[in-house]
C-alpha atoms as a printed R data frame, in Angstrom:
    type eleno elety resid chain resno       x       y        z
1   ATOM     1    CA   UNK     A     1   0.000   0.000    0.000
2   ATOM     2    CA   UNK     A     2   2.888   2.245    0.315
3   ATOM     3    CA   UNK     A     3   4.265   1.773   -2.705
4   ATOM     4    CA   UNK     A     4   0.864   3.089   -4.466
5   ATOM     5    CA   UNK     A     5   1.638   7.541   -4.038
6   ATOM     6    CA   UNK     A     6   5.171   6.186   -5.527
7   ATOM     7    CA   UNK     A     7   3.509   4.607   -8.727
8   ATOM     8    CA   UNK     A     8   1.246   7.229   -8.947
9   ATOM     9    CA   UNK     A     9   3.813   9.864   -8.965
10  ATOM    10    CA   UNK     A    10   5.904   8.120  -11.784
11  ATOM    11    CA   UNK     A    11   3.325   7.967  -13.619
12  ATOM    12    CA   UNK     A    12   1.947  11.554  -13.697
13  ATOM    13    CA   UNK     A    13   5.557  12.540  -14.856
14  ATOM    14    CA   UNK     A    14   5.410  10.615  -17.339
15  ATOM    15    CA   UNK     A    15   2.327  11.626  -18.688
16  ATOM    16    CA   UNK     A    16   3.613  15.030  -17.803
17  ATOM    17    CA   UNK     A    17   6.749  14.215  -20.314
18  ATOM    18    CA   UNK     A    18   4.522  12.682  -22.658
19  ATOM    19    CA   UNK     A    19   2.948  15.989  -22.398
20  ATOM    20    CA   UNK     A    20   5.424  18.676  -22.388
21  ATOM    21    CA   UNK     A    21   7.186  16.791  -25.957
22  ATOM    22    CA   UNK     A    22   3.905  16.540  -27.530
23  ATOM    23    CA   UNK     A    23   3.656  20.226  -26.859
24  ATOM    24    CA   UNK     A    24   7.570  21.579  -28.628
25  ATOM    25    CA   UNK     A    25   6.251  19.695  -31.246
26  ATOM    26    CA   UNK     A    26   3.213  21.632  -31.916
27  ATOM    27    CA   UNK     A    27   5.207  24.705  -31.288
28  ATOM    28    CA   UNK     A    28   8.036  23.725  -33.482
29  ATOM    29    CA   UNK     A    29   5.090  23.002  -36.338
30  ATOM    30    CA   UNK     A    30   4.009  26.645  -35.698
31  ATOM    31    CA   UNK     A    31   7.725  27.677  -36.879
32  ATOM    32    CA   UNK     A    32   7.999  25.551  -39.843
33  ATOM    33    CA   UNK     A    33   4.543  26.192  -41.378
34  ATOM    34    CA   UNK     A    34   4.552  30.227  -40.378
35  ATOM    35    CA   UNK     A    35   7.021  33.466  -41.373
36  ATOM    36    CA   UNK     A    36   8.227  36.026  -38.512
37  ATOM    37    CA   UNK     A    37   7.298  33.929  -35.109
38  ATOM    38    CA   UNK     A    38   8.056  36.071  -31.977
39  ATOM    39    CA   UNK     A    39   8.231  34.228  -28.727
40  ATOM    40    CA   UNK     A    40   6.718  36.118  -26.310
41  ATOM    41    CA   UNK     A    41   6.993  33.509  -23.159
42  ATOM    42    CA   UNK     A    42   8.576  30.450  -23.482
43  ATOM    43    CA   UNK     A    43   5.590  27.658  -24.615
44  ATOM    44    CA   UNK     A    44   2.872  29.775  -23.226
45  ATOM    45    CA   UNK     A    45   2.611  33.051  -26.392
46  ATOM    46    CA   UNK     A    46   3.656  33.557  -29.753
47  ATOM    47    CA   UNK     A    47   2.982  36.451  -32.446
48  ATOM    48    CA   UNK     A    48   2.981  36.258  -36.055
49  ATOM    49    CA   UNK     A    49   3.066  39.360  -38.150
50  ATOM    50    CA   UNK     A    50   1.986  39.579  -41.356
51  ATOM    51    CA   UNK     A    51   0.328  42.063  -43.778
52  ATOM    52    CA   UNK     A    52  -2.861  41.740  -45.809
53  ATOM    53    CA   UNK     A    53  -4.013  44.909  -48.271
54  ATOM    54    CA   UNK     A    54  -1.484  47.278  -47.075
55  ATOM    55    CA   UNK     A    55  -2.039  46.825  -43.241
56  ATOM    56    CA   UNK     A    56  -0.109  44.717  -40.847
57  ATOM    57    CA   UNK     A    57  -1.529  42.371  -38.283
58  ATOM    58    CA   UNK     A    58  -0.848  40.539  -35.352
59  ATOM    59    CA   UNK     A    59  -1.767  37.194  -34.616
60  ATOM    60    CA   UNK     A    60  -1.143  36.171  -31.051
61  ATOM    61    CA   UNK     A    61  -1.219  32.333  -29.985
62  ATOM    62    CA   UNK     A    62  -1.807  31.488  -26.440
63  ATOM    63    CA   UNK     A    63  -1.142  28.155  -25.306
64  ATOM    64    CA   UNK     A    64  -2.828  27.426  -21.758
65  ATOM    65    CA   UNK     A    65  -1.652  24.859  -19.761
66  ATOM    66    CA   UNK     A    66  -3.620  22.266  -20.718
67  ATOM    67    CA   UNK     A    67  -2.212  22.421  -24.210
68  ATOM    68    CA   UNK     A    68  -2.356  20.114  -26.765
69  ATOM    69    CA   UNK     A    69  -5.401  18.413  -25.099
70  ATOM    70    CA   UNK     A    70  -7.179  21.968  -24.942
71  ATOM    71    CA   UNK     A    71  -7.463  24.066  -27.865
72  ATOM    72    CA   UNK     A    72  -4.753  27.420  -28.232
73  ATOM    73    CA   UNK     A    73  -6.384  30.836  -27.215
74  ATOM    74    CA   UNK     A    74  -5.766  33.219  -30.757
75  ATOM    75    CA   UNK     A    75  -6.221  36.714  -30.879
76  ATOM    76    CA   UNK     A    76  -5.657  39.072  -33.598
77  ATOM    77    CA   UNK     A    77  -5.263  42.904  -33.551
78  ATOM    78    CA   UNK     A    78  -5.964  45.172  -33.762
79  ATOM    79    CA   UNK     A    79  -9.430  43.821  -33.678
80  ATOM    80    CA   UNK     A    80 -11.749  42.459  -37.546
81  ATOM    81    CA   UNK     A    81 -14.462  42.597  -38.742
82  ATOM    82    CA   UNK     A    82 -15.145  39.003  -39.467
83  ATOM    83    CA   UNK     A    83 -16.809  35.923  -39.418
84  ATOM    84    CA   UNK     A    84 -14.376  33.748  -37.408
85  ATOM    85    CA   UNK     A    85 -13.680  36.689  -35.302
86  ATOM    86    CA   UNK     A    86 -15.341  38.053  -31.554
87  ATOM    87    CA   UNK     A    87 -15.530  41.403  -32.726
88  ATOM    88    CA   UNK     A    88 -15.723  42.381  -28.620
89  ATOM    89    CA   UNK     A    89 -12.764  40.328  -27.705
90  ATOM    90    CA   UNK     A    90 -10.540  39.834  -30.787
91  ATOM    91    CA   UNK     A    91 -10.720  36.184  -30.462
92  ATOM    92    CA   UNK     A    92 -10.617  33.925  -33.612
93  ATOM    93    CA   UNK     A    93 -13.006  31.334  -32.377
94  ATOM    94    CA   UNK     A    94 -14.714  29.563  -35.428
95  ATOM    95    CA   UNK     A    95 -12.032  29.227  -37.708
96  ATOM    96    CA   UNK     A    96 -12.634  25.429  -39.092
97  ATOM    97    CA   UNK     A    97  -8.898  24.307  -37.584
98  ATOM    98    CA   UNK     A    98 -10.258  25.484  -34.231
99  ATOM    99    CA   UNK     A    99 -13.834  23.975  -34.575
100 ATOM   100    CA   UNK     A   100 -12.631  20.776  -35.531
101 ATOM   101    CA   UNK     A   101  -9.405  20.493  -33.219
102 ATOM   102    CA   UNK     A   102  -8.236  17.736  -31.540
103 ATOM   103    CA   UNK     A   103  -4.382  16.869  -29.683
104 ATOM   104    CA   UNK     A   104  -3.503  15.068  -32.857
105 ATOM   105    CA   UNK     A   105  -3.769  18.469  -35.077
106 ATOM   106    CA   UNK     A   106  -1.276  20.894  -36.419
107 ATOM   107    CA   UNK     A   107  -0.785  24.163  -34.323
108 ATOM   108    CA   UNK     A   108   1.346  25.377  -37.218
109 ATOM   109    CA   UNK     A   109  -1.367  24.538  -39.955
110 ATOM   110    CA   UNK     A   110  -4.566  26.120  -38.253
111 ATOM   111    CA   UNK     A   111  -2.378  29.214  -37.782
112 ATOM   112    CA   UNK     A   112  -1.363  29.202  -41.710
113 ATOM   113    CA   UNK     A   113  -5.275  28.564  -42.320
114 ATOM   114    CA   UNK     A   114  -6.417  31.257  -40.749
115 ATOM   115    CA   UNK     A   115  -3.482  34.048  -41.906
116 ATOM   116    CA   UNK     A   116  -4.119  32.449  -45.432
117 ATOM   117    CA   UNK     A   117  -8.107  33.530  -45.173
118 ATOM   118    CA   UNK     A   118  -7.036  37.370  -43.712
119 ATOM   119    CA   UNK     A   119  -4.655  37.675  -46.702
120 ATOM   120    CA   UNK     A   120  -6.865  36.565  -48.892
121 ATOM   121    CA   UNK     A   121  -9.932  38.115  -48.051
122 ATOM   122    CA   UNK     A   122  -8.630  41.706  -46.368
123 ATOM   123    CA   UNK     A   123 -10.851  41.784  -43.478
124 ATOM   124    CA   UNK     A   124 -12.115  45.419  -41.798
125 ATOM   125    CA   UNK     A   125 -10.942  47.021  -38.728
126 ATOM   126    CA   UNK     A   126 -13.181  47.847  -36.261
127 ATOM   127    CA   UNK     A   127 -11.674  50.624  -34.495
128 ATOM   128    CA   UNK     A   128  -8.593  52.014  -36.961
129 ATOM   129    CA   UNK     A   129  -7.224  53.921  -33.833
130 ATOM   130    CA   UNK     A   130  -6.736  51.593  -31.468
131 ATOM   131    CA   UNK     A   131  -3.049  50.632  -30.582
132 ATOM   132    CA   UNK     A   132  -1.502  47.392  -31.690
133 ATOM   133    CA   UNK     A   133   0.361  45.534  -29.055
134 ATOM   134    CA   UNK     A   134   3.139  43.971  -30.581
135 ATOM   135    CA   UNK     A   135   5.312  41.867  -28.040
136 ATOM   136    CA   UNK     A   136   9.109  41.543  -28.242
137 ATOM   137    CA   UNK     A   137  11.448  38.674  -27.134
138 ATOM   138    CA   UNK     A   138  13.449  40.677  -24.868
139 ATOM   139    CA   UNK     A   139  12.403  40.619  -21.300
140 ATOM   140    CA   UNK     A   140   8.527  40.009  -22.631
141 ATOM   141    CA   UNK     A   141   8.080  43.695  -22.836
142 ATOM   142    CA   UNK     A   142   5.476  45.102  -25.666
143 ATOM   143    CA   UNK     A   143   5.892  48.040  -27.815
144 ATOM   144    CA   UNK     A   144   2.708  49.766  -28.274
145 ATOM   145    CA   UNK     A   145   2.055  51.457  -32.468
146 ATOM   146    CA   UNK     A   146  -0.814  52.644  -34.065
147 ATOM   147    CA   UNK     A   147  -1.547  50.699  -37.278
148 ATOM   148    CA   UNK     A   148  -0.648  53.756  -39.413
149 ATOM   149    CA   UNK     A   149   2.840  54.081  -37.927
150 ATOM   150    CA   UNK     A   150   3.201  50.174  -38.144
151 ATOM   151    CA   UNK     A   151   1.907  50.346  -41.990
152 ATOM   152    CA   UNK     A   152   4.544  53.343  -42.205
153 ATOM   153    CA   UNK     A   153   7.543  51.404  -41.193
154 ATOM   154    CA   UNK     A   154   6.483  48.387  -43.058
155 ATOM   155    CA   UNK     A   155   6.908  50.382  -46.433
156 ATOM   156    CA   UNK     A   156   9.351  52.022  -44.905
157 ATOM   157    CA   UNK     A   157  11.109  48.717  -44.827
158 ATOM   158    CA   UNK     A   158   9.818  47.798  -48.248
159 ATOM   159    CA   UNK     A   159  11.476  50.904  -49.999
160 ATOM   160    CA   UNK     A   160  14.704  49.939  -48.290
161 ATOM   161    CA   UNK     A   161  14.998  46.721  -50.181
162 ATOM   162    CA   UNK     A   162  12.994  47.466  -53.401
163 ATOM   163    CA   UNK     A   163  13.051  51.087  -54.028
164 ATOM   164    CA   UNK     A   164  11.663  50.091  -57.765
165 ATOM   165    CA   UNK     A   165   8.845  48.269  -56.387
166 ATOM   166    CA   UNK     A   166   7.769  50.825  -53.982
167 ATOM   167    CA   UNK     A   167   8.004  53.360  -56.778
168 ATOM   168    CA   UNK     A   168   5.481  51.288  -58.993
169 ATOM   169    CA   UNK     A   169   3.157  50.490  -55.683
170 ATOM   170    CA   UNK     A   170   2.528  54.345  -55.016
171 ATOM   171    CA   UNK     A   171   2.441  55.155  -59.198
172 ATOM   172    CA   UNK     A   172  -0.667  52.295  -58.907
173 ATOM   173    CA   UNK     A   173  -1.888  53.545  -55.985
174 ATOM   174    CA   UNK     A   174  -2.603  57.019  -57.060
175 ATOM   175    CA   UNK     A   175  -3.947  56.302  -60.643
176 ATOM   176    CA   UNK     A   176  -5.967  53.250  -59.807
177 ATOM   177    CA   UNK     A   177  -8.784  55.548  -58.860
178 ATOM   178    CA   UNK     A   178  -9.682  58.731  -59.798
179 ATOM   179    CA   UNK     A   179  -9.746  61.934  -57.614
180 ATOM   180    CA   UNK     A   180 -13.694  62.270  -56.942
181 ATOM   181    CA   UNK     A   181 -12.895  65.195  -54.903
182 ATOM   182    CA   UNK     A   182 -12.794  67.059  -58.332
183 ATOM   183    CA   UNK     A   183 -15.965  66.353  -59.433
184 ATOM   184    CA   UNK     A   184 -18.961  68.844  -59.128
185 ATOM   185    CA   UNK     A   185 -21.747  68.734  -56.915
186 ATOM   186    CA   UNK     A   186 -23.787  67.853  -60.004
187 ATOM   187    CA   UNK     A   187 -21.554  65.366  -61.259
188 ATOM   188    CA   UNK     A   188 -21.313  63.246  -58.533
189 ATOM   189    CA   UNK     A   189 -25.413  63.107  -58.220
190 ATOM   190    CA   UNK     A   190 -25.198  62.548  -62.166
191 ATOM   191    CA   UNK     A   191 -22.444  59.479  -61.351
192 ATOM   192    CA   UNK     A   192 -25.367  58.521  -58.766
193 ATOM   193    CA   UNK     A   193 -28.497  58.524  -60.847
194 ATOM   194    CA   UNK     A   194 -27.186  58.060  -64.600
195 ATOM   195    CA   UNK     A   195 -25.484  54.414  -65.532
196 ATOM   196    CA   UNK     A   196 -24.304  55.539  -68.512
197 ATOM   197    CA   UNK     A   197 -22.283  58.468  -66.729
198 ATOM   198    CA   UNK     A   198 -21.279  55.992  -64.162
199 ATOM   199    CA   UNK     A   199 -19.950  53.377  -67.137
200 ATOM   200    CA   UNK     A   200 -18.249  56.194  -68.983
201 ATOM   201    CA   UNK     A   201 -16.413  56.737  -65.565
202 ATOM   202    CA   UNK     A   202 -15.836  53.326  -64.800
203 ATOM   203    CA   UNK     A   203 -13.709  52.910  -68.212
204 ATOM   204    CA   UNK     A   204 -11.785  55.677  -67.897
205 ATOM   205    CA   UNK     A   205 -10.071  54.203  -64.554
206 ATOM   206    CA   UNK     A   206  -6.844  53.447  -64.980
207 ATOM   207    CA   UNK     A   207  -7.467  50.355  -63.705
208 ATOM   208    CA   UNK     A   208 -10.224  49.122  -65.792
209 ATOM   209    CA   UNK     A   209  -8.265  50.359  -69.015
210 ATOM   210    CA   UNK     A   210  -5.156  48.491  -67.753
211 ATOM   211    CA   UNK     A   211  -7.578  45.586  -67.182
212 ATOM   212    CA   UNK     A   212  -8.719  45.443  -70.832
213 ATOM   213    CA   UNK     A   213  -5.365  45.716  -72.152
214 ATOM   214    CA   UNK     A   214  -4.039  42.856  -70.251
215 ATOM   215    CA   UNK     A   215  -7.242  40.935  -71.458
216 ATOM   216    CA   UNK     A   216  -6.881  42.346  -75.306
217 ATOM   217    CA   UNK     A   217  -3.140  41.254  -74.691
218 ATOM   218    CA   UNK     A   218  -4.526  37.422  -73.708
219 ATOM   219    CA   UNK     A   219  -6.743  36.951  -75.910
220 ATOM   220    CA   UNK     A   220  -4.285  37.914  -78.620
221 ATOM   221    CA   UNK     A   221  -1.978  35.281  -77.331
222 ATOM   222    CA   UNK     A   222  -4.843  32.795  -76.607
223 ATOM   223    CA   UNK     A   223  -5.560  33.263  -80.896
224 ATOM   224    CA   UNK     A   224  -1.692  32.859  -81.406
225 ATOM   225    CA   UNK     A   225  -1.532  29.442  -79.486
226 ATOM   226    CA   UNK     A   226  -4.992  28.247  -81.172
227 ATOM   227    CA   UNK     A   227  -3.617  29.074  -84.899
228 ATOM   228    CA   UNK     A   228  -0.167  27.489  -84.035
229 ATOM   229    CA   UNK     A   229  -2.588  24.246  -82.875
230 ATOM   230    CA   UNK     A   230  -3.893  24.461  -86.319
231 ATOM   231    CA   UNK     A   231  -1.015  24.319  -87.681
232 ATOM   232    CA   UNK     A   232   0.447  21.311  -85.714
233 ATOM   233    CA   UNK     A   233  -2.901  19.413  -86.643
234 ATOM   234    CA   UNK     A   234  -1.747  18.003  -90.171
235 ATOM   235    CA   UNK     A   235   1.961  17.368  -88.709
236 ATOM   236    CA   UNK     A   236  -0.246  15.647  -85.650
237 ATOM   237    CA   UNK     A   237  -2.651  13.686  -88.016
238 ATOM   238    CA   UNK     A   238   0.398  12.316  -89.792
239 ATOM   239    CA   UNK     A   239   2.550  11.594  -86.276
240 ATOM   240    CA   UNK     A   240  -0.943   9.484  -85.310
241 ATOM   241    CA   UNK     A   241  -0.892   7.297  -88.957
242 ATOM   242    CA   UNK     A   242   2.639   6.541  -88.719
243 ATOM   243    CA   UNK     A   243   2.053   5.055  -84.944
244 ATOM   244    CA   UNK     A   244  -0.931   3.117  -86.029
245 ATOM   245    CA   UNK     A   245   1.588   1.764  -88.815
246 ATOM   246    CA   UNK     A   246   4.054   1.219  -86.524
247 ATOM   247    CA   UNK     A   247   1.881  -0.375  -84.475
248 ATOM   248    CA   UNK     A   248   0.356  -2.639  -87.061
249 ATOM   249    CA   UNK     A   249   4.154  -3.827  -88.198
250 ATOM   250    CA   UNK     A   250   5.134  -4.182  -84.191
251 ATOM   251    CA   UNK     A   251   1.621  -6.780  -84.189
252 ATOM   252    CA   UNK     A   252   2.619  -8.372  -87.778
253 ATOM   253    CA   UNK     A   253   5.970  -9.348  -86.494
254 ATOM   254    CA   UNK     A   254   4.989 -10.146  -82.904
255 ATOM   255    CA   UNK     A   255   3.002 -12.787  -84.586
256 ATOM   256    CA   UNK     A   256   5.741 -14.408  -86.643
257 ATOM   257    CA   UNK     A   257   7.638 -14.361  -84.046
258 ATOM   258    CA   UNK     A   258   5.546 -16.481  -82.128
259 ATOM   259    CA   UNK     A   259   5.006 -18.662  -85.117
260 ATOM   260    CA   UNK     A   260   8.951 -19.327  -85.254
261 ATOM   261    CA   UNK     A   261   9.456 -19.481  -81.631
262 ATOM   262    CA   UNK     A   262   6.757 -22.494  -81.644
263 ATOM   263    CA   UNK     A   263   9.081 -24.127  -84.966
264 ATOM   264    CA   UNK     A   264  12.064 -23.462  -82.593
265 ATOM   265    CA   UNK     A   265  10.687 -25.574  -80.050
266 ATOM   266    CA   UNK     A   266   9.388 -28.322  -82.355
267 ATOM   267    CA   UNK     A   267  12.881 -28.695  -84.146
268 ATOM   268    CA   UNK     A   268  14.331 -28.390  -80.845
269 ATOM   269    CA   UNK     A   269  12.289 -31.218  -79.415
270 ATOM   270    CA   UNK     A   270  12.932 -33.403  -83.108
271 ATOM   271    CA   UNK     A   271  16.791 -32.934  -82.955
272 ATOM   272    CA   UNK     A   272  17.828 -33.349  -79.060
273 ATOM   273    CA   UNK     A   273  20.246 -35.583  -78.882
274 ATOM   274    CA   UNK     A   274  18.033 -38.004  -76.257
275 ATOM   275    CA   UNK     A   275  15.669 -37.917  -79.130
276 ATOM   276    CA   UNK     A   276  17.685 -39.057  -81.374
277 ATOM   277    CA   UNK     A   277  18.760 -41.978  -80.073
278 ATOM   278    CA   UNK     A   278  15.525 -43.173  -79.361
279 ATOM   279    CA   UNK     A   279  14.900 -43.164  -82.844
280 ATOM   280    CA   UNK     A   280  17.988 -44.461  -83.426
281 ATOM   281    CA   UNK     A   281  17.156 -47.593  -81.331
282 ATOM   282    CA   UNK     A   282  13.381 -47.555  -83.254
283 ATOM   283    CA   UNK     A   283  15.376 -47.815  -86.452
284 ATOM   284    CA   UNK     A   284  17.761 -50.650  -85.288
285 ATOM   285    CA   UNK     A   285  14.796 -53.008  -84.002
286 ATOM   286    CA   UNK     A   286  12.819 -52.150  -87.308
287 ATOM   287    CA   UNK     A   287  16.003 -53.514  -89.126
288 ATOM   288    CA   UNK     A   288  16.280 -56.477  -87.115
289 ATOM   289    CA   UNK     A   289  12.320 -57.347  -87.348
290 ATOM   290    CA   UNK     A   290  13.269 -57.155  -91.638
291 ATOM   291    CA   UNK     A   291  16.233 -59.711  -90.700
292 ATOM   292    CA   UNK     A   292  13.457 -61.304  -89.053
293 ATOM   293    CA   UNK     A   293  10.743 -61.218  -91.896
294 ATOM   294    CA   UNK     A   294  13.471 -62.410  -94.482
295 ATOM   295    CA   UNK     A   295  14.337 -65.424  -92.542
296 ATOM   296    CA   UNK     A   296  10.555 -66.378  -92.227
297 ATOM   297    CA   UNK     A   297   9.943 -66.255  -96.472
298 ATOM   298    CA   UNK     A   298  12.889 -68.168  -96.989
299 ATOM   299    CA   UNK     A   299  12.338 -70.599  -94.340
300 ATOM   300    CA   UNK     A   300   8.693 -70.785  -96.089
301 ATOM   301    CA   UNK     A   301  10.063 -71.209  -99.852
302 ATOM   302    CA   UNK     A   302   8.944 -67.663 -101.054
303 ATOM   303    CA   UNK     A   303  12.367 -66.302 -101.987
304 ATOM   304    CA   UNK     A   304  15.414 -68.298 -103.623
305 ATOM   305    CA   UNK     A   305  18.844 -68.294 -101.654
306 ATOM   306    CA   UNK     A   306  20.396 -65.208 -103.119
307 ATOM   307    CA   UNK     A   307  17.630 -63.442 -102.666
308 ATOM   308    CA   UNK     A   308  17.699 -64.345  -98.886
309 ATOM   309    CA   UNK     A   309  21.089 -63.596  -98.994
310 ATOM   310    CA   UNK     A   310  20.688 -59.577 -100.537
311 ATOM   311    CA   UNK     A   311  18.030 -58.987  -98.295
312 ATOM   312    CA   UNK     A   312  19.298 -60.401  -95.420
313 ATOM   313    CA   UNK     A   313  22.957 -58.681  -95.785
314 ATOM   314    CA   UNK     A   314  21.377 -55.619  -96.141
315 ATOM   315    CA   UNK     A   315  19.065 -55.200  -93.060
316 ATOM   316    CA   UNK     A   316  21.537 -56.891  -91.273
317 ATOM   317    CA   UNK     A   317  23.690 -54.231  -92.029
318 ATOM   318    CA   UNK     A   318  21.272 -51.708  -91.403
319 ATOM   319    CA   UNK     A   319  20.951 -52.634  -88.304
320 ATOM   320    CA   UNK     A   320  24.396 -52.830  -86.895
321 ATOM   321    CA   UNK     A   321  24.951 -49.459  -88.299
322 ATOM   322    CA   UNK     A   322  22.011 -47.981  -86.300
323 ATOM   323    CA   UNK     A   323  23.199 -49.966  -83.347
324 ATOM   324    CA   UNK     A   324  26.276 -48.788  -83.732
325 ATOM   325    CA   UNK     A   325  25.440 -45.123  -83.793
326 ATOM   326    CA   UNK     A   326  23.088 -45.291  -81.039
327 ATOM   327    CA   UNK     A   327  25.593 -46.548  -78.515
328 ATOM   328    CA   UNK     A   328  28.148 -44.099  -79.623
329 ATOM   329    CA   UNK     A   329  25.804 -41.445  -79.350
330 ATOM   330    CA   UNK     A   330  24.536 -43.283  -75.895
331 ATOM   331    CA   UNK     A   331  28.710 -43.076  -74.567
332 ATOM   332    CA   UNK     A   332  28.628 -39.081  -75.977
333 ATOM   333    CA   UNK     A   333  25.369 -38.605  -73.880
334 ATOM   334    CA   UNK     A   334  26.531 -40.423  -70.677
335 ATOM   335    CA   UNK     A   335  30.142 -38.140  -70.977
336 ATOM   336    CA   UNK     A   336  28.194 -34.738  -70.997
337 ATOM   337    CA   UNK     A   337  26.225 -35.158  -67.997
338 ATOM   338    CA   UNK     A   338  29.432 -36.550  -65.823
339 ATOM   339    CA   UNK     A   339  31.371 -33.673  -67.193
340 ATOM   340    CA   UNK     A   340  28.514 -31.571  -65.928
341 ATOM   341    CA   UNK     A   341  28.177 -33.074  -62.771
């Protein structure tokens, strides 16, 4: 009985080693499958950064202490409008990954799910003036930014390693649409009430004339690849005869193949040595049963002596020439197989 609080105790640490591996793993999976990870507290809170249309957001993952068998806490900020999100709280709470998880799922992949669907689909923010807590590694501490000064530094950053890009970025920005605060009082109810106003505007955006020359541009390439196609048809047509020829010939000779394999095997079988000798010994005793035959007429009166004798002389001879060959074929056969034994 007093042995018992000592099992116990081995036990819960190693289901509390069990536990504590199970959880680096997840951690290390939210690492490999996600960009800029800050570690806030060692295996308790991470932040990912990362920017969707223009604006940069914070993901924080909070791991309680029941983690993996409980599901991660996730907040983003500043706070979304959207779907998966608690606009009071900032808490992602219906994304699928966390609907659906279990200790056997990917920390790393329902994080990449859910920064996929923000970048994506660009949601709102709520309050644009609220701060955005963004914790650093060292000593835990967070710097507090507004999300214009944290959009700032981010193209701030940007034009420090692409100048050229940045350059194009701002060109698109302030051509893609057009400066409304021009337009008249009148125009701007005319843009309201007439659609054919409101289409004339519409293709004079930069954007929408850039649009149809990249689609003017496509289909022009889409009739240069169909009339090449056309072209390659007759080459194609005459690739596809030749392989049924080919094919044809590859069947024809296949078949005679076949049909001289099987004569192979026949002439094989006809001129083996073992089969020759058995003939060889048919042969012999069908000259002997002649010697045989010729002794029986003469011994009955139907031939004369030198008939008997012809006749005789020659099967006899027959027949020790058969006899002959078949044992010396029989001592050639018997030296092969101890020379291969």
């Amino acid at each position: 009985m007093k042995m018992l609080p000592r099992q116990q105790t081995a036990q819960q640490q190693q289901t509390q080693c069990k536990n504590l591996d199970f959880r680096k793993r997840q951690i290390d999976t939210l690492k490999v499958f996600n960009d800029n990870v800050v570690e806030v507290t060692e295996q308790e809170e991470y932040c990912i950064h990362f920017e969707t249309s223009g604006r940069t957001l914070v993901l924080t993952v909070q791991l309680g202490v029941n983690f993996p068998n409980e599901r991660p806490k996730i907040v983003i900020s500043p706070t979304v409008q959207h779907h998966w999100v608690n606009a009071a709280t900032g808490e992602v709470e219906t994304a699928p990954g966390l609907l659906n998880y279990s200790p056997h799922s990917d920390l790393g992949r329902v994080v990449q799910a859910i920064i996929r669907e923000f970048e994506r689909f660009p949601p709102p923010i709520v309050n644009s003036g609220s701060p955005i807590n963004i914790p650093t590694r060292a000593g835990n501490a967070n710097a507090t930014a507004t999300p214009t000064s944290i959009a700032a530094k981010s193209l701030d950053s940007s034009n420090e390693n692409s100048p050229l890009d940045s350059s194009k970025s701002c060109k698109l920005n302030e051509s893609s649409l057009p400066n409304l605060s021009t337009l008249s009082l009148d125009e701007l109810k005319q843009l309201d009430s007439d659609p054919q106003f409101f289409d004339d505007f519409i293709e004079e955006m930069s954007v929408v004339q850039h649009l149809n020359e990249e689609l003017d541009s496509m289909i022009n390439q889409v009739e240069i690849i169909s009339r090449e196609n056309e072209s390659k048809e007759t080459h194609l047509v005459e690739l596809k005869r030749k392989l049924s020829d080919d094919v044809t010939a590859l069947k024809n000779l296949g078949e005679k193949c076949d049909q001289l394999n099987k004569k192979y095997l026949k002439k094989s079988e006809e001129y083996a040595p073992q089969h020759i000798r058995e003939l060889l010994q048919i042969a012999a005793s069908n000259a002997d049963s002649e010697c045989d035959r010729h002794v029986e007429q003469f011994l009955n009166g139907k031939i004369d002596v030198q008939t008997f004798l012809n006749n005789y002389t020659h099967s006899k001879k027959v027949s020790a020439e058969r006899k002959a060959k078949e044992e010396r074929l029989g001592h050639q056969l018997t030296a092969l197989e101890r020379a291969a034994m």
